[in-house]
C-alpha positions, 0 to 999 in steps of 0.5 A, spaced: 090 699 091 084 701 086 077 700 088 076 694 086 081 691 089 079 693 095 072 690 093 075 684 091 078 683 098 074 685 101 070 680 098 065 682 093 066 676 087 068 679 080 063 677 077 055 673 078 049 671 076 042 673 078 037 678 077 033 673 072 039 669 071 043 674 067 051 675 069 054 682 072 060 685 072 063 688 078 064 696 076 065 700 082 063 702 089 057 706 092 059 709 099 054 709 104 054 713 111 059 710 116 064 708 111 059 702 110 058 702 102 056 696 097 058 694 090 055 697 084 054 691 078 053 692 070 047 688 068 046 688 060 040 692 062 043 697 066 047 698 074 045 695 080 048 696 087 048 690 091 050 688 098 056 683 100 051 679 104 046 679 098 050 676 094 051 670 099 045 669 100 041 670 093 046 669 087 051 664 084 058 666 083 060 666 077 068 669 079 070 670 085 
């Protein structure tokens, strides 16, 4: 299993939309201390990590 398989079962959406209304693309995974990591999505403009409970909170899923 890749990484974004892992991530998309673990529940992190393919792609979703915020950060001033513009898409981003699942790309890979930045690991945090205790095994805990969040996702890595490609903006036009560039990278952001977000958290799944972020995503929840603040964006539309565009594709789970």
């Amino acid at each position: 299993m890749t990484r974004i398989e892992k991530m998309r079962k673990d529940g992190y959406p393919k792609i979703i939309k915020g950060n001033g209304g513009y898409r981003a693309y699942l790309k890979d995974m930045q690991p945090l201390g205790g095994g805990d990591y969040m996702a890595i999505y490609r903006y036009p403009g560039g990278l952001c990590c977000h958290s799944l409970e972020e995503i929840q909170k603040c964006f539309e899923i565009i594709e789970q």
